[in-house]
C-alpha positions as CSV (number, residue, x, y, z in Angstrom):
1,X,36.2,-0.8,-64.9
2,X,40.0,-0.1,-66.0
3,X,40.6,-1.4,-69.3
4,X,43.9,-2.1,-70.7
5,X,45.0,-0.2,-73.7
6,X,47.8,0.2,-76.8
7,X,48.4,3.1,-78.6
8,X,49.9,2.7,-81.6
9,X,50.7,6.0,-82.9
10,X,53.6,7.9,-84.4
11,X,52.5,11.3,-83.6
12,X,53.9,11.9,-80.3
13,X,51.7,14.7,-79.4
14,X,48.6,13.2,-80.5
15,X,49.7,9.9,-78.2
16,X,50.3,12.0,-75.3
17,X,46.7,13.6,-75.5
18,X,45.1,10.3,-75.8
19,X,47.0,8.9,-73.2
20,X,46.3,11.5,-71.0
21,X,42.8,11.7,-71.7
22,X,42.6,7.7,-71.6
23,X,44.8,7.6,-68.1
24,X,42.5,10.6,-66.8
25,X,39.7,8.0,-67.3
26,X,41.2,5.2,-65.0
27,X,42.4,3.0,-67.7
28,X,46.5,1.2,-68.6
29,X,47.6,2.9,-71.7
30,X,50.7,1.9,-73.4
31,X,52.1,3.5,-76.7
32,X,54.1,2.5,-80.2
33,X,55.2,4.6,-82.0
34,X,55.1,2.2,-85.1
35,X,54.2,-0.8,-85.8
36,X,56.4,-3.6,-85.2
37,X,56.7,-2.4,-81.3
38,X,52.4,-1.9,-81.2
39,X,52.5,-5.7,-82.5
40,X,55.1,-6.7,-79.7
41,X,53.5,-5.1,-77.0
42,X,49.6,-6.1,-77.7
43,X,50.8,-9.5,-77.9
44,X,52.7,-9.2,-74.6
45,X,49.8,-7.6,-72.8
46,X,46.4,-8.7,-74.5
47,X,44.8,-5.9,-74.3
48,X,41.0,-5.1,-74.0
49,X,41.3,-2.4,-76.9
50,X,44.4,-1.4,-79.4
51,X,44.0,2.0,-81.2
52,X,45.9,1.5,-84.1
53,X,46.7,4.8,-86.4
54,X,46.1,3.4,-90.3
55,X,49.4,5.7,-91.7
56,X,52.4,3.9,-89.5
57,X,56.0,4.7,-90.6
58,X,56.8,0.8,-90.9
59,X,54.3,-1.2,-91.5
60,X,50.3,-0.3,-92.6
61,X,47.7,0.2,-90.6
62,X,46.2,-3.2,-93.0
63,X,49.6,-5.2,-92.2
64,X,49.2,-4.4,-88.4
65,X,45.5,-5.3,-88.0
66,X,45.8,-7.9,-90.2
67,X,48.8,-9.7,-88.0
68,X,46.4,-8.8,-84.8
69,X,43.4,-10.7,-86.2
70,X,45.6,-13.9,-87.1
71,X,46.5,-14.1,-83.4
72,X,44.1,-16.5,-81.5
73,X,44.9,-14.7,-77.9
74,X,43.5,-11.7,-79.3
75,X,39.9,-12.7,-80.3
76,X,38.9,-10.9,-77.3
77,X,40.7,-7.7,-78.3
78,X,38.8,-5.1,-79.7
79,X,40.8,-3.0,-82.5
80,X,39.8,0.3,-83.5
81,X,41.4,2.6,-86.4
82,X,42.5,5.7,-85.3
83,X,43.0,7.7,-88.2
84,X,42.8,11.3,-89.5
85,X,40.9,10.2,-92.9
86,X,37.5,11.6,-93.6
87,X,34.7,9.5,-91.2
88,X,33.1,8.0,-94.7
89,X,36.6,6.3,-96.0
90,X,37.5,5.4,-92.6
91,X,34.9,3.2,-91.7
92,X,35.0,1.7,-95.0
93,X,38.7,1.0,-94.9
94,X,38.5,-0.2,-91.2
95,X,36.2,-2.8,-92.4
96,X,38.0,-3.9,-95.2
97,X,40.7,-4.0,-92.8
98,X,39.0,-6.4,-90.1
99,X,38.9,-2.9,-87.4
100,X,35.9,-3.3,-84.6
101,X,35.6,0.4,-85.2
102,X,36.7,3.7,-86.1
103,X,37.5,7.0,-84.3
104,X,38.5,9.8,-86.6
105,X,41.4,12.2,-85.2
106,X,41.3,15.0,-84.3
107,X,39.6,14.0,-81.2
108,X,37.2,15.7,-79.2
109,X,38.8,15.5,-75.9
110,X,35.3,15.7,-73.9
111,X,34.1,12.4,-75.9
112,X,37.4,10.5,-76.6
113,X,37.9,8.3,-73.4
114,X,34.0,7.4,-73.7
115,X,33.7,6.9,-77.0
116,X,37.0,4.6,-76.9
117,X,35.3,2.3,-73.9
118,X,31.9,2.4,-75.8
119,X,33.8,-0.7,-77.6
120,X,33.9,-2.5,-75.1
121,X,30.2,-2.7,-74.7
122,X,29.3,-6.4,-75.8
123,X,27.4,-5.7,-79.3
124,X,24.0,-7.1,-79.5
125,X,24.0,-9.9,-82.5
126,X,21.3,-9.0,-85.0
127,X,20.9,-12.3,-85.9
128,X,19.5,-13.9,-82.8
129,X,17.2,-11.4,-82.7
């Protein structure tokens, strides 16, 4: 299934790989290049995924995600950090942050579009269980 997704990234070439890779894979990408627009355009679009880079020229990654998570249309949206920071402190600051997940740059270009979908799969609740 196409998914529908926002790149929020100030490194143009990195962008245009994921986008390319992402588009390659059937899905809607749409880019920022900081984060004021990413904001703007997630909440125009609700996406199913934002991939949000943690080191934005205007605002943090924190401010960005943070702003995301307050808005009730985007419960549904899954937010990943996409960010160049060793794996360990990444998933540690994407939790702290309120991120659904983490995918470190660079990217493998074989794995990217798969592992950027893999969020969408619903996530079983240990609790129930």
């Amino acid at each position: 299934a196409m998914s529908r997704i926002v790149l929020i990234e100030d490194n143009v070439n990195n962008a245009r790989i994921a986008q390319k890779l992402l588009n390659r894979a059937g899905h809607e990408v749409v880019t920022a290049e900081d984060g004021e627009t990413g904001l703007e355009k997630v909440l125009e679009l609700t996406p199913d995924i934002v991939l949000v880079d943690l080191g934005l020229p205007d605002v943090d990654g924190q401010t960005v995600v943070g702003m995301m998570r307050q808005q009730e249309s985007l419960k549904q949206t899954r937010i990943i950090a996409f960010t160049a920071w060793p794996e360990a402190t990444a998933q540690e600051m994407a939790l702290a942050y309120g991120c659904d997940g983490v995918i470190t740059k660079p990217i493998d270009t074989r794995q990217f579009a798969a592992q950027v979908v893999a969020f969408l799969k619903p996530q079983f609740d240990q609790t129930t269980s």
